[in-house]
C-alpha positions in Angstrom: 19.1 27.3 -18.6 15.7 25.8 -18.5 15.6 22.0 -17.8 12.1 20.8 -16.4 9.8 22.9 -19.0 8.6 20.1 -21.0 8.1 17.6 -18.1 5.5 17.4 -14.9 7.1 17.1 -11.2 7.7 13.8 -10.0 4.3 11.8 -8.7 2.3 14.2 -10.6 0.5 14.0 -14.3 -1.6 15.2 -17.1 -4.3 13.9 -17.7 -5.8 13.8 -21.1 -9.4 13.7 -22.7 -11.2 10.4 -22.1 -9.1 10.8 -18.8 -10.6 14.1 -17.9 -14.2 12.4 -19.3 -14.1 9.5 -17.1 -13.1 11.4 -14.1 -15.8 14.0 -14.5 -18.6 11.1 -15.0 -17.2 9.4 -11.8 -17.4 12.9 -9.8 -20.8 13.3 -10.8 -22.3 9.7 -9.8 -20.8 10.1 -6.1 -21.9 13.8 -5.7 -25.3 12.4 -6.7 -25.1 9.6 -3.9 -23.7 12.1 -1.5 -26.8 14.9 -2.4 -29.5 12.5 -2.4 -28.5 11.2 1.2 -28.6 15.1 2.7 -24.9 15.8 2.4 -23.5 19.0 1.6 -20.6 20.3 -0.4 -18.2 22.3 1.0 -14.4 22.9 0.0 -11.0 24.2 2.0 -8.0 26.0 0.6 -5.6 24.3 -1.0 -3.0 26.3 1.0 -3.1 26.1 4.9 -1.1 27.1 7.9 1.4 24.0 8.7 -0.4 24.0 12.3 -3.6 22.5 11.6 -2.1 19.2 10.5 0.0 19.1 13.7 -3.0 18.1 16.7 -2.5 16.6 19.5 -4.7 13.3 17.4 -3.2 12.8 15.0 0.0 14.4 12.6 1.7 14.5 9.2 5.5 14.2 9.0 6.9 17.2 7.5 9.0 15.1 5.0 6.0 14.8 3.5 4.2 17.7 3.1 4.3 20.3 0.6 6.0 23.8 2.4 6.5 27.1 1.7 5.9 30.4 3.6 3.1 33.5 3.3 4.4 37.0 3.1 4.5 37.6 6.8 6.7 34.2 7.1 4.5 31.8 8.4 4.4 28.2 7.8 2.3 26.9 4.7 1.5 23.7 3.5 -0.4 22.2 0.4 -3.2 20.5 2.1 -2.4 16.9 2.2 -6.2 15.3 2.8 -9.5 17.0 3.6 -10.5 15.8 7.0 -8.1 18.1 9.2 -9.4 21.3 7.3 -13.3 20.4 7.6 -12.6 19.6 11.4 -11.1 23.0 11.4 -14.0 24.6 9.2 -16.8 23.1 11.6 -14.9 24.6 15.0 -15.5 27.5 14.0 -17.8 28.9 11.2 -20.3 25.9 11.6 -19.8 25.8 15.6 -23.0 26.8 15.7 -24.9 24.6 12.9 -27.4 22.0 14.2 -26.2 18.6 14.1 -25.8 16.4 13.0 -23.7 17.8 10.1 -23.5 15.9 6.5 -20.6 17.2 4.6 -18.7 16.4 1.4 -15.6 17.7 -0.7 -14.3 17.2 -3.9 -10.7 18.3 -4.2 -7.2 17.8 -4.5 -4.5 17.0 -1.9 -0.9 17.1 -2.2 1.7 14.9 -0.4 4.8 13.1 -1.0 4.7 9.5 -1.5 7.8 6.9 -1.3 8.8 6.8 -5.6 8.8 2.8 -4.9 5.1 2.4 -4.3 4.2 4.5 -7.2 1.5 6.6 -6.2 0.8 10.3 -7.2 1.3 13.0 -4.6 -1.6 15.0 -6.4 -4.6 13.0 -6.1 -8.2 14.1 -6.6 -10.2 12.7 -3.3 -14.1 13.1 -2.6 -15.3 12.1 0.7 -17.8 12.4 3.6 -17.6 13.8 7.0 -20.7 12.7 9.2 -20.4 15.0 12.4 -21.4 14.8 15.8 -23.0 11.8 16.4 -21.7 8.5 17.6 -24.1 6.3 17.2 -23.9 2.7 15.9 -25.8 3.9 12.6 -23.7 6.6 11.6 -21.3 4.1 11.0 -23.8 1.9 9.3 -24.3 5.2 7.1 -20.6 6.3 6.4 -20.1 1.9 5.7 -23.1 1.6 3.7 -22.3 5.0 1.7 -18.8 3.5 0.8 -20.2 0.3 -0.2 -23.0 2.4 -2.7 -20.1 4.1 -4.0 -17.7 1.7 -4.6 -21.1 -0.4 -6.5 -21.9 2.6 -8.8 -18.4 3.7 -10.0 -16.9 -0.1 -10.5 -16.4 -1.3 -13.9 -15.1 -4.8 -12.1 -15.4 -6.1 -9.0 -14.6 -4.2 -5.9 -13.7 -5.5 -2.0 -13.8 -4.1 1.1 -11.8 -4.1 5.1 -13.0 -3.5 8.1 -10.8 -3.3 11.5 -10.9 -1.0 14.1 -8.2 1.7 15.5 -9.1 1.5 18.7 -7.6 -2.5 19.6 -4.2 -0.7 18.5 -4.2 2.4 20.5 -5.6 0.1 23.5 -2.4 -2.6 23.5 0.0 0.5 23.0 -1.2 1.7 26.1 0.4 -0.9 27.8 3.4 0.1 26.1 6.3 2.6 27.5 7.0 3.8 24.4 8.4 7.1 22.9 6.0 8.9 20.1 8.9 7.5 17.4 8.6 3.9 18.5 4.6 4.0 18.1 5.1 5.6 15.1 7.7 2.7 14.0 5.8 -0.4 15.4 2.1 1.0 13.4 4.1 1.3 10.1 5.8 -1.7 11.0 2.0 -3.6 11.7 0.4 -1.9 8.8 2.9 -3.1 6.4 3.4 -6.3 7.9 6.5 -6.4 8.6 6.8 -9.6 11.0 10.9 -9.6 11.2 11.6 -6.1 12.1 8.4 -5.9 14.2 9.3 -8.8 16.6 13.1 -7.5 16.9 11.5 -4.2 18.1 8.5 -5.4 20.3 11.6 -8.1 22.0 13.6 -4.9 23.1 10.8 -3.8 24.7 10.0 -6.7 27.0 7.8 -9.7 27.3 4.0 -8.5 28.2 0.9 -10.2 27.0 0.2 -6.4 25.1 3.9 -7.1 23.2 2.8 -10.5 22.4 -0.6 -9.6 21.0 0.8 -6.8 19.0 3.3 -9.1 17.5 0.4 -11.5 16.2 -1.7 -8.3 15.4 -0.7 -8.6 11.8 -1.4 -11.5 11.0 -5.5 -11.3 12.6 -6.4 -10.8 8.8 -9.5 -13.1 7.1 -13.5 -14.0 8.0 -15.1 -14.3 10.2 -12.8 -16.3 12.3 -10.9 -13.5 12.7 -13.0 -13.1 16.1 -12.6 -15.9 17.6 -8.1 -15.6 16.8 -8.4 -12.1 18.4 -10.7 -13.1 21.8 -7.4 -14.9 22.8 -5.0 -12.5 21.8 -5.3 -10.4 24.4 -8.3 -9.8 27.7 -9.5 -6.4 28.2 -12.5 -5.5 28.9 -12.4 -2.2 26.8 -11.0 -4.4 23.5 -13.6 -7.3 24.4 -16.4 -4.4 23.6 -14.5 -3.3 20.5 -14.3 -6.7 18.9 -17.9 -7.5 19.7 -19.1 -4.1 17.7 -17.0 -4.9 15.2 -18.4 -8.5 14.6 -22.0 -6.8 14.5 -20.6 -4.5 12.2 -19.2 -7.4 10.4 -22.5 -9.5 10.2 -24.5 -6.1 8.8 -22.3 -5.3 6.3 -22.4 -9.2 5.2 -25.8 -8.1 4.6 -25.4 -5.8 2.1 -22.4 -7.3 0.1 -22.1 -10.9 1.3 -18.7 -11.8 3.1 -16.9 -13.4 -0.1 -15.7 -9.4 -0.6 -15.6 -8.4 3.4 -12.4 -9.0 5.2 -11.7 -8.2 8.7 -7.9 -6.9 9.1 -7.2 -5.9 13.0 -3.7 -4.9 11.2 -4.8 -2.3 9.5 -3.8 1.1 10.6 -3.6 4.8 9.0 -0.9 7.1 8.6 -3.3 9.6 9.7 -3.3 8.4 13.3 -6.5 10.2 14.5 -9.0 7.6 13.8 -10.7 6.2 16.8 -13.0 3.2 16.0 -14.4 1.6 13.2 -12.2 2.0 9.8 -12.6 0.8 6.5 -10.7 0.1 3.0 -11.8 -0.3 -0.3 -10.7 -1.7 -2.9 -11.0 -2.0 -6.6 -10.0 -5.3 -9.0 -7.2 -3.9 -11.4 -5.6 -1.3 -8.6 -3.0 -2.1 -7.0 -4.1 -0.2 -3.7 -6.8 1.3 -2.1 -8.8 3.4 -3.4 -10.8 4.3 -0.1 -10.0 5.0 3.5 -11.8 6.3 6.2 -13.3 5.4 9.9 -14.3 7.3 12.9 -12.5 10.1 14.6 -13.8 10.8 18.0 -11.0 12.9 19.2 -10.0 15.3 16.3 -12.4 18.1 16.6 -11.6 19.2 20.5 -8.0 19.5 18.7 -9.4 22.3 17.2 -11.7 23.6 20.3 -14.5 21.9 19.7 -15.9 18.4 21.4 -17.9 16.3 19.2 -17.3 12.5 17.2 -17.7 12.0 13.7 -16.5 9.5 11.1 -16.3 9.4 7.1 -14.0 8.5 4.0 -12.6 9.4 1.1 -12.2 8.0 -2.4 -9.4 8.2 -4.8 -11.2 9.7 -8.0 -8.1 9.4 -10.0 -7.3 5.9 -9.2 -11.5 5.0 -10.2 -11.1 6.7 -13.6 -7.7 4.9 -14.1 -9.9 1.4 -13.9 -12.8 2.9 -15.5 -10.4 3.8 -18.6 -8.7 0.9 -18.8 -11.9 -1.4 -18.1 -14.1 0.4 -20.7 -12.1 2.8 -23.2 -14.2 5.6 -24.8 -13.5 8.3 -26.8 -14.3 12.2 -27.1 -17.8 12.7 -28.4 -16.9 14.5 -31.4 -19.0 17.8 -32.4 -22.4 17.2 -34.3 -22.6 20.5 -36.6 -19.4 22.2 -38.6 -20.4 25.9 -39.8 -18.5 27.2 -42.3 -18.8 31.2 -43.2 -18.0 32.7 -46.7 -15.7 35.8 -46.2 -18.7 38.6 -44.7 -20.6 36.0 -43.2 -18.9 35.7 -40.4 -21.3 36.9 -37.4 -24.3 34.8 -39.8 -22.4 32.2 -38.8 -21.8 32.5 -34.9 -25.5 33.4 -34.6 -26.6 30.6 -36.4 -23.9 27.8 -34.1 -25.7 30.0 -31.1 -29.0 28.9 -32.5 -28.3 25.1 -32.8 -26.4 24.5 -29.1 -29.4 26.4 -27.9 -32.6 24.8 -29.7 -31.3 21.2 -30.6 -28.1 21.3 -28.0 -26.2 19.9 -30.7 -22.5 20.3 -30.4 -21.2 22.7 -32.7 -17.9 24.1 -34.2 -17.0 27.4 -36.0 -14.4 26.4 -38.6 -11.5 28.3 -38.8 -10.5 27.6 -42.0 -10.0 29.4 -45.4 -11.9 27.4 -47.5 -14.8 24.8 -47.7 -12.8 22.0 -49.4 -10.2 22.5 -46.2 -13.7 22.2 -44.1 -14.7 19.1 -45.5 -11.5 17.4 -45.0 -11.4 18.5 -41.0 -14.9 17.5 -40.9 -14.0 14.1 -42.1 -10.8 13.9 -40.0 -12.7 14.4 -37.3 -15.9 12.4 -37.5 -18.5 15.4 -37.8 -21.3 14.4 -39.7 -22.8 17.8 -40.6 -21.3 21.1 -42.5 -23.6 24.1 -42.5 -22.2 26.7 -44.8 -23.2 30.2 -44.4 -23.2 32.1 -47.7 -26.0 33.8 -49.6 -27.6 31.0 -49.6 -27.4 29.4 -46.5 -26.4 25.7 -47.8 -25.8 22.9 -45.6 -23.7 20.0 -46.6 
């Protein structure tokens, strides 16, 4: 007995015509920003082996992963983001390319979200991954790319974060603690959970690394943000961090001013292979971010081969959700109706070939058995124009 025919999996949807419209407008203004600065389009499979999101860098939780096996048994998965597969990708076909390499994607990934937060588990995502250099300005590139983006496919107001990965990994360090409680006390910082972060940081002793991860929450604002975290904790290795990361701050200020620039040390990423410098952005009337991304200095020799990068991705889905609400449009409707008499049938289709071609006016064939039954469709649906072929060729 069939009882999910008529309804989409949970976290999924369709998505109609001004839906499918917007998103295909949105797509086309960041793959013009990604072309014109010398990226590259590439795309992955949307199956892969379970193994290449399970590095030594970073990892997804199989409770949240798509799974099934190929015909020889192995483990499958329905890619859940882009990064991991075009680190793969470059390892080995482009091991050889010059660099550094400009890449970009378009495509969907698949994961499992928590019902509660309501977000889809099939998400379009277009992105950049600037590879093998580590330079100060390919951040400045991937930051200011994100920025251009966010600018052209807006309708409102957008904002963005900046922290950095590596203050996190560096107190954590300090820290004798299993891959589960890192895993616990990151969730527990990104989502800023003071209570059940303090009782867990207390079991674990009283160090000046526990006490600065306990306050690393709440180092969220301006530009005073620098001056909170200089006496968090002294290290000469997070010392060097935050001073980039103010620089960072003061040229990004540049381009956007600092009323929409917030530094957040607290901010983390369930993909827990960034390295530096990571970003958020987000868009007024979405209730979460609509872009991620940072540096990843590590993830490549997971796969064999020993180079940095950085890059983000953007939620297409979530843009055309604000575009649509922000500015409602409609389906153009077609320009032309041709109507055929009975034997004038392939007239007809030659002369709808004709018009697309020469005046690329958007024309139907009608499919109906009479012209008053035309006229009435024609009207329904907003066409302005009724060619009728006959002996005579009359247009209405």
């Amino acid at each position: 007995m069939r009882k999910y025919d008529l309804i989409t999996p949970e976290g999924t949807k369709d998505f109609l015509f001004e839906e499918c419209l917007v998103k295909r407008e949105t797509e086309k203004k960041i793959h013009d920003i990604f072309r014109t600065k010398g990226y590259s389009e590439l795309t992955t499979p949307a199956l892969e082996f379970y193994d290449v999101f399970q590095t030594e860098s970073g990892h997804y939780q199989q409770e949240r992963l798509y799974k099934l096996t190929d015909s020889k048994g192995r483990l499958l998965v329905m890619r859940p983001e882009s990064t991991m597969p075009i680190a793969r990708v470059v390892a080995t076909r482009l091991k050889d390319a010059s660099l550094p390499l400009r890449l970009f994607y378009n495509q969907s990934v698949y994961r499992f979200e928590s019902a509660l937060k309501g977000r889809s588990n099939e998400i379009v995502q277009a992105g950049i991954e600037l590879i093998g250099s580590s330079s100060h300005m390919a951040d400045l590139e991937m930051v200011s790319t994100a920025i251009e983006v966010l600018e052209s496919c807006s309708e409102t107001s957008f904002s963005l974060e900046i922290g950095d990965a590596g203050i996190f990994k560096e107190l954590m360090r300090e820290l004798n603690a299993t891959e589960v409680e890192r895993e616990d006390i990151r969730y527990l910082i990104e989502t800023k959970n003071y209570p059940a972060l303090n009782d867990m940081l207390d079991a674990m002793g009283d160090t000046p690394a526990i006490a600065a991860l306990k306050k690393l929450p709440a180092m969220f604002g301006g530009e005073e943000v620098f001056e909170k975290a200089a006496g968090l904790y002294s290290n000469e290795r997070i010392k060097v961090m935050l001073d980039d990361l103010r620089q960072l701050y003061g040229e990004i200020s540049q381009l956007m001013g600092k009323g929409r620039l917030t530094v957040d040390l607290g901010m983390l990423n369930n993909a827990d292979y960034y390295t530096g410098v990571i970003i958020k952005g987000y868009l007024e009337g979405y209730g979460d971010e609509v872009l991620t991304g940072g540096r990843y200095n590590k993830l490549l020799s997971d796969y064999g081969y020993d180079i940095p990068a950085t890059g983000f991705g953007i939620n297409i889905d979530a843009i055309a959700t604000v575009a649509v609400k922000k500015n409602p449009r409609s389906v153009k409707p077609a320009d032309v109706l041709v109507y055929a008499e009975p034997g004038f049938e392939m007239q007809a289709i030659a002369l709808a070939k004709k018009l697309r071609t020469e005046t690329g006016a958007v024309t139907e064939l009608s499919l109906l058995d009479s012209i008053d039954a035309a006229r009435e469709y024609a009207l329904n649906k907003k066409i302005g124009r009724i060619v009728v072929i006959d002996s005579d060729d009359t247009e209405v």
